[in-house]
N, C-alpha and C positions, 0 to 999 in steps of 0.2 A: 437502592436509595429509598428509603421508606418515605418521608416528608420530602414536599416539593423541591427539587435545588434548581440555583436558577445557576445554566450553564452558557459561556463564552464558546464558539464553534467557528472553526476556518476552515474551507475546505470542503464545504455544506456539499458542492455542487460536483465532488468528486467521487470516486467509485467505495472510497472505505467512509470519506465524511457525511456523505449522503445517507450512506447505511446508518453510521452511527445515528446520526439526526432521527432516522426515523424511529430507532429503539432507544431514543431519550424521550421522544413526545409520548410516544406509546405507554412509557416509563410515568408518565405524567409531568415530567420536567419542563419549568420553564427556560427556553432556549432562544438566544441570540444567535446570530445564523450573519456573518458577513460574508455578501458576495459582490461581485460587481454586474454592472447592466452591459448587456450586447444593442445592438443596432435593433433586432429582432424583439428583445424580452427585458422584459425589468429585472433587478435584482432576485425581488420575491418569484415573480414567475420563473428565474431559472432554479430557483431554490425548489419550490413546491415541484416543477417539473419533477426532479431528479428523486424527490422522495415518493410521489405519486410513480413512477416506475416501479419501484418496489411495493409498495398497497396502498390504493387509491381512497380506501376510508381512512387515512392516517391524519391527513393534513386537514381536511375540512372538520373531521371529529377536535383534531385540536389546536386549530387556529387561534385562537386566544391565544397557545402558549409559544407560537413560532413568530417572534421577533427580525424581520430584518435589516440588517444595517447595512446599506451600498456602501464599499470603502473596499482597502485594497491596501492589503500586506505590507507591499513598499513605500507607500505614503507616509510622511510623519502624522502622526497620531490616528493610523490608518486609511486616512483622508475622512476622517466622520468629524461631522460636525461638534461644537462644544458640549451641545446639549447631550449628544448620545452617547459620546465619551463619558461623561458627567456619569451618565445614568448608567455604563457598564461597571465605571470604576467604584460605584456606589452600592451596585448589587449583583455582578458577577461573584460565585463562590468556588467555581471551576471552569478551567479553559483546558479544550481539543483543539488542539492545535495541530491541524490533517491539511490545511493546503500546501503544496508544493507542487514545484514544474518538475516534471518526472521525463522529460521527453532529452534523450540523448544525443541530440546536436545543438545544445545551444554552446555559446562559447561560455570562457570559467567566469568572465566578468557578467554575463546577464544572467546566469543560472546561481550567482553568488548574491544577485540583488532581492531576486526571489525567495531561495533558501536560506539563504542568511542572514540577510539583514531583514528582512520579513521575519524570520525567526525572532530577532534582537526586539524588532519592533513589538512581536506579542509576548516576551518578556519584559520588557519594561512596563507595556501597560499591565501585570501580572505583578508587577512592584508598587504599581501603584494603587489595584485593586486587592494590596496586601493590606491597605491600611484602608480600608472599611471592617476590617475584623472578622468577617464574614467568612473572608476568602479561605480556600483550603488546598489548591494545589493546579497544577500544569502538568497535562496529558500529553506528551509531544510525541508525535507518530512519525519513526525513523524509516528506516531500511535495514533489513539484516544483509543488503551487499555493501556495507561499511566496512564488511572483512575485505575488501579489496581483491587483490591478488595474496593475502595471506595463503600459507601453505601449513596445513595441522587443524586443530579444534579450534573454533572459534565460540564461546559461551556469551551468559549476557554480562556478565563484568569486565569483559574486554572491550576494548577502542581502540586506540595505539599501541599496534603489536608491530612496527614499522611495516605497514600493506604500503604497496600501489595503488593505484587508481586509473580503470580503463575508460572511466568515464567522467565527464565532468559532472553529471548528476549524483553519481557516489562519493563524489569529492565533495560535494557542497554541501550533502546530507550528513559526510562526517565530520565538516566544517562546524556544523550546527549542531552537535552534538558536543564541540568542543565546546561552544558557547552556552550551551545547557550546565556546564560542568560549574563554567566560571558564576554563573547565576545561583544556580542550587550553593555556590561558596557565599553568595549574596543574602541567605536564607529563602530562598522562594524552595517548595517542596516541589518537584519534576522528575513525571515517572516518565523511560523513555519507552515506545512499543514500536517492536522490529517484524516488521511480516517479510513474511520471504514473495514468494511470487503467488500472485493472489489472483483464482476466479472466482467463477460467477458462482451464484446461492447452487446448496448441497442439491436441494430437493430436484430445483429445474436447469440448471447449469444457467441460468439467466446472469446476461450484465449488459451495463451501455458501453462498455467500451471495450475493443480488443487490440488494445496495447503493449499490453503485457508481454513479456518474452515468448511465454509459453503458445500464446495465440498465434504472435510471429512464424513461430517455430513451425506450427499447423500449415500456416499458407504459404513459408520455403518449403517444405519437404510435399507440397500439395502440387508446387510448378512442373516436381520431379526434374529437374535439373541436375538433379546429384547423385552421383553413382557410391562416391563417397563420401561421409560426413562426420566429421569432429564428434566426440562426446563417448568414445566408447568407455564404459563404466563409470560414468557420469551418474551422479547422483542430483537429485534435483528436490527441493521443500517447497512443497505447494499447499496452501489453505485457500480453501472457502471465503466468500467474502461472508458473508453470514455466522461461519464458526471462528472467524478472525474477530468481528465486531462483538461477537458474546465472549469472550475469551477478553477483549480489552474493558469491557461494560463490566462484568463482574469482577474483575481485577481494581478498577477503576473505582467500583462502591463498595470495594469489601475490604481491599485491603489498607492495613494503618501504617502500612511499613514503607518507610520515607526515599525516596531519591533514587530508585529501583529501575535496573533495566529488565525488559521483558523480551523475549524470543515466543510469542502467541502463534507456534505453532506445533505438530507434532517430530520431535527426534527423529521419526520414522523416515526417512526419507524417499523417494520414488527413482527408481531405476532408467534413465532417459531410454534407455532399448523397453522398456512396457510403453512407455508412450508412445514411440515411435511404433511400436508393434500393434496397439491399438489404432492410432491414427490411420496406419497402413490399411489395418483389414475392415476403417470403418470407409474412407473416404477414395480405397484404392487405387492409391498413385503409387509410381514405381517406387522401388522401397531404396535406399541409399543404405549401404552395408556403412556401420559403425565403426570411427577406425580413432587414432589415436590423433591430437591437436596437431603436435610434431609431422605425423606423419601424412596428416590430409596439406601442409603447409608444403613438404616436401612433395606433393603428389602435382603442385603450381596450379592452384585453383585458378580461374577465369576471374577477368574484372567483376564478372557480375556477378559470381560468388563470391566473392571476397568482399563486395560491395551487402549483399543480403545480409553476412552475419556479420558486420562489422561491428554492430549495436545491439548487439544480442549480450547483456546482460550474462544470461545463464552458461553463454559455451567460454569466460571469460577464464574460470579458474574449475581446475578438474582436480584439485587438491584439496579444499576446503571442507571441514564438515561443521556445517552447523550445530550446534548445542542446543538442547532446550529444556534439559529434564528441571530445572530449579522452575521453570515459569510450568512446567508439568504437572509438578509438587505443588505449587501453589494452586491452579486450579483442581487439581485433587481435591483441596480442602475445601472448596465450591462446589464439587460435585459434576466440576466437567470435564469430560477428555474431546480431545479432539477426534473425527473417523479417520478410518487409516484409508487413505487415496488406493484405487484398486480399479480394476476393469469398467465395474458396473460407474461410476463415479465419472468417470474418465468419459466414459462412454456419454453419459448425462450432458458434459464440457462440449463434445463432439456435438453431439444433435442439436447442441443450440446455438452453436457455430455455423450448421447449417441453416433451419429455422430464420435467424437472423441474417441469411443470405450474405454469411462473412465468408464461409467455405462451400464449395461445393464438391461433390462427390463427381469424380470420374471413373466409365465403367469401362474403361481398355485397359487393359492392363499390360505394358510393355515390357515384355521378357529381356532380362539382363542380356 
């Protein structure tokens, strides 16, 4: 973005909105930023938190251009007042549209209020900051587990290829993708961006949150409780929070091509036996021999196995392969590839798993 664009952002105080926030101010972008207040912190302070996490001269170098608006997805007219509404419908030229509940036990009706109609809600105000003339487009940041339970290739031009849904947060996120469809028929232009399972920055494995499947996975296979475990030739798509958010950023100001689904990560995908086999020899816990879904289900897992990976995301479909070479191609012609995930990388995730006193290393090692 060469000239200042003033952008619309939800989701500021999240692990990909947060990022993006920081490399639009950085970008020199004037940015509205809706969060809500805790007991603890105001809106603005959990905003500035989450981006001072990432670099501490960000927010104070560009305050001027960090706008915040306390309000709240589900609300009509986000719950903001007339004035701020006024003034986003007036000079917003693009909306990031990154909040959602990502947490897998909520039930379909509260996780549908959030992702859904939260969604609807920042598309109509996207209708209506169409007609300041200004406006140029809606950035909506999906999920690539919207394949469900699909079985074969999944690409970015698919949606309803009749999948399942093992969770109600995949469900909601493909719910919202439907309503994307019926809006871009509305003329609003909305690109969709699908990250698979995402950690911390390349350089330091840093992040605030270990949520994520992949982290999970660190601290079941760390209790060593399991002699055997689901996933054998399990493939797994993992980015970087950092080469996620450059990959959405220059797709985002470069390209002119309308209504676009994106897969912003590398085809490459990661072999769940190197993870496991990394994890093992960094954090040495007993190691769980890889076996097949079918047959760790036949083998009568314990309550409290069965309980551990009930919510595990990644051991849901052992069939799936993600797509991604068209969003490849396109940043080709930007000049960026993604790193290919590898020991050294992994290893980076690991030590600051530790570091951050999420995992710990144990030094016994209990013979099969």
């Amino acid at each position: 973005m060469s000239k200042q664009t003033t952008i619309f952002i939800t989701g500021a105080t999240g692990l990909i909105g947060s990022y993006l926030l920081k490399m639009l101010l950085a970008n020199g972008d004037k940015v509205y930023a809706l969060a809500r207040s805790n007991d603890n912190k105001s809106a603005r302070q959990r905003v500035t938190d989450t981006v001072d996490f990432w670099d501490k001269k960000i927010t104070p170098k560009h305050a001027n251009n960090l706008i915040v608006l306390e309000g709240d997805i589900t609300q009509d007219d986000l719950g903001l007042g007339k004035r701020d509404k006024e003034t986003l419908i007036n000079n917003a030229e693009e909306i990031f549209h990154c909040a959602a509940v990502t947490q897998f036990n909520w039930t379909i009706d509260d996780i549908r209020k959030q992702n859904v109609t939260g969604t609807q809600n920042i598309l109509e105000l996207a209708v209506e900051c169409q007609m300041n003339g200004n406006f140029r487009k809606v950035n909506h940041l999906s999920t690539a587990y919207i394949c469900g339970d699909y079985k074969g290739v999944f690409r970015e031009d698919d949606l309803d290829v009749g999948q399942g849904f093992q969770t109600t947060y995949v469900q909601s996120k493909f719910e919202a993708e439907k309503l994307v469809l019926e809006y871009r028929n509305k003329g609003l232009w909305i690109d969709i961006y699908r990250p698979p399972m995402v950690v911390g920055e390349s350089a330091t494995g840093k992040t605030f949150t270990f949520q994520q499947s992949v982290y999970q996975l660190f601290h079941i296979w760390n209790l060593g409780i399991f002699d055997h475990f689901p996933g054998k030739g399990l493939l797994v798509n993992i980015i970087f929070v950092d080469e996620l958010c450059n990959a959405i950023f220059r797709i985002a100001s470069l390209s002119s091509s309308e209504n676009k689904n994106y897969h912003p990560f590398s085809s490459e995908a990661v072999p769940l036996e190197l993870i496991l086999d990394m994890s093992n020899k960094f954090l040495e816990f007993r190691k769980p021999e890889l076996i097949s879904r079918e047959n760790f289900l036949k083998n009568n897992p314990t309550p409290a196995q069965k309980m551990l990976l009930q919510n595990n995301i990644l051991l849901f479909n052992d069939y799936v392969r993600l797509d991604s070479k068209t969003t490849e191609k396109v940043l080709e012609q930007y000049g960026f590839e993604f790193s290919k995930m590898n020991k050294d990388y992994l290893l980076k995730v690991l030590e600051y798993c530790t570091e951050a006193g999420f995992l710990k290393k144990h030094h016994e090692k209990v013979p099969h």
